[in-house]
N, C-alpha and C positions, 0 to 999 in steps of 0.2 A: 342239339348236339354242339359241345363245345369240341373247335379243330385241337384245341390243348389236351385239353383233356382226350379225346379219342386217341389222338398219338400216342402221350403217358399211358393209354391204356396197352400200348403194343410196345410199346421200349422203344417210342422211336421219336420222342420229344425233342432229339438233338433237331429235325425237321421245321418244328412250330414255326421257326422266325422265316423260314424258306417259302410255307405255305403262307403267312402276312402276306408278309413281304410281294406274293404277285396274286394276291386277294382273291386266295383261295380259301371258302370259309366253308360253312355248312352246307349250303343249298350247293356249291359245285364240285363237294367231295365224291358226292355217287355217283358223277360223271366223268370223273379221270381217267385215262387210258395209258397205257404203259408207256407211250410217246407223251404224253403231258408229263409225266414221272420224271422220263430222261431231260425232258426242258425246264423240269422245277431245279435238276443237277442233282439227282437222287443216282449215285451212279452204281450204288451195292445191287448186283439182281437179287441177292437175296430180301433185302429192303425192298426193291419194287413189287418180287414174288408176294413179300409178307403183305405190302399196301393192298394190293391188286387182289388178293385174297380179301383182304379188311371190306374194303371199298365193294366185293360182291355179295359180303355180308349186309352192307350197308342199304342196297338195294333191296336186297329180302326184305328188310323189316320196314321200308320205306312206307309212310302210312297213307292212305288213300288221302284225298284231297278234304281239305277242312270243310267242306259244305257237301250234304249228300245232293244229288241230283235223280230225280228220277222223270218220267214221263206225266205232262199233264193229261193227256188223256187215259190214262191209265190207273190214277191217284189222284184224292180230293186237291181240290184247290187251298192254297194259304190261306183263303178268305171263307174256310169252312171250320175254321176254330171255335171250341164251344159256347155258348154263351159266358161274358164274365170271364172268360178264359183267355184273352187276347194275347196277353203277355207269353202266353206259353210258346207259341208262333211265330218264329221271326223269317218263315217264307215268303218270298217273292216271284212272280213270276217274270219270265224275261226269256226273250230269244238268246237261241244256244245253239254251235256249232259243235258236234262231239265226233272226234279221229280217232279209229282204232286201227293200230299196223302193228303185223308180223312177220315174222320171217317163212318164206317158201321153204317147206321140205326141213324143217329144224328135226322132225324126229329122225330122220335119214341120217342126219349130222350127227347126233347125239347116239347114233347104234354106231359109226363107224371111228369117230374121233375120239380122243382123247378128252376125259372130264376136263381136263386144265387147259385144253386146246378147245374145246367147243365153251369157256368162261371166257376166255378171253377174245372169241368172235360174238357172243353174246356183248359182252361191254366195250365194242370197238363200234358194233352195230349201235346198241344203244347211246354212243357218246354222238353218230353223228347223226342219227335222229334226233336228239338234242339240242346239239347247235343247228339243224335248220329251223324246228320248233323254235328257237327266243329268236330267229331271224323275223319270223312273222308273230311274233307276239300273242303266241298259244301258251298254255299253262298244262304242263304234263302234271295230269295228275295220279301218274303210277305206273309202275313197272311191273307186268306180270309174265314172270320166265322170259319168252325173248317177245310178251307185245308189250306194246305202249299205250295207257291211255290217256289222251290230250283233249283238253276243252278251247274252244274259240269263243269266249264271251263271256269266260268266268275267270277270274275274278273284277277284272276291265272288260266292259259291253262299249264296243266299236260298230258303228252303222258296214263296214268290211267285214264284221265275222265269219259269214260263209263263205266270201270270194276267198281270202284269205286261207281259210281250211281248203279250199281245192289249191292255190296255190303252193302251199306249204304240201300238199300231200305229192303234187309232181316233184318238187323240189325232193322230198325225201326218197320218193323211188328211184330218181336220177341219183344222187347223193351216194345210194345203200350198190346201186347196181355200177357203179361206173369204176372201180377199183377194188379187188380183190384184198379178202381180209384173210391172213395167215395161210395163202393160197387159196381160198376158195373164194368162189365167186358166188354174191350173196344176189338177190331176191325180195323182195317185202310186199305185201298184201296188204292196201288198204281201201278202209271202208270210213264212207260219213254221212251220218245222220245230224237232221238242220230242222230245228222246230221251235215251238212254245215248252218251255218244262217249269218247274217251281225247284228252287234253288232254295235252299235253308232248312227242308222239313224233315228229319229223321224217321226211315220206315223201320218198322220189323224189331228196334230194339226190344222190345217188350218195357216192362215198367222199370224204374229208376229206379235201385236200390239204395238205401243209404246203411 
């Protein structure tokens, strides 16, 4: 996704050189918060409303991480490609850190609050699950409703991947619980599983059509 273009796509191109300018590109659009809005000097709320809206769209379509992962105990090994068949294969296997966190009590939130009030504690959550994730050099690879899921050892394998996912997991429940987001006081649940998997091997698609 081009920042120009997504803009032009909303009437709001007058912004582009705004988002340059403090090296706002693709990868940190889906992470903006209505306080990064007001710091870029986007001062229309109806411009924030229209981004802020954009930007939750953005997240929806966000697509899983470029490599599928799955369990090696679970799934043939990379080194089980047919014979003559090598090339088809480009799995590896490799230690993997994998974080998944949510939010405490979201459907609670979501029966009492307001749609446009329970989006914008969805994307205030998600922005600072975020900035602690690149603190410790995890790679989120998705946003699903209000969890996250982050890998420690893909796409960069660090001999720290595990400590690192338990570090980055307190940092994130401290983070999520220690100041109230549009009054409420949030919550987050997380879980981490640390093993051997094979990184590269596509399951389930069925056959390749052309």
């Amino acid at each position: 996704m081009d920042v120009g273009t997504w803009l032009k796509s909303l009437g709001l191109e007058r912004y582009e050189a705004t988002f340059r300018e403090n090296d706002v590109g693709a990868a940190l659009s889906p992470n903006l918060t209505a306080d990064d809005l007001k710091d870029l000097g986007i001062t229309s709320v109806g411009h924030r409303r229209q981004l802020l809206d954009a930007i939750a769209a953005l997240r929806l379509k966000a697509p899983p991480a470029e490599a599928s992962i799955h369990s090696s105990f679970t799934s043939a090994s990379a080194d089980s490609s047919r014979p003559g068949d090598a090339s088809e294969s480009t799995a590896e296997r490799r230690p993997l850190s994998v974080m998944f966190c949510d939010l405490v009590g979201s459907t609670a939130l979501s029966s009492r609050l307001d749609p446009e009030d329970l989006g914008e504690i969805i994307r205030s959550y998600q922005a600072r699950v975020a900035s602690i994730i690149q603190q410790f050099n995890g790679f989120i690879a998705r946003y699903v409703g209000d969890g996250v899921l982050i890998y420690f050892g893909w796409p960069e394998a660090h001999e720290t991947d595990a400590a690192r996912a338990v570090r980055a997991a307190l940092a994130v429940a401290a983070a999520v619980s220690e100041a109230p987001v549009a009054g409420q006081t949030l919550q987050v649940r997380i879980g981490i599983a640390t093993g051997l998997v094979v990184v590269g091997e596509l399951i389930g698609l069925g056959p390749v059509r052309e």
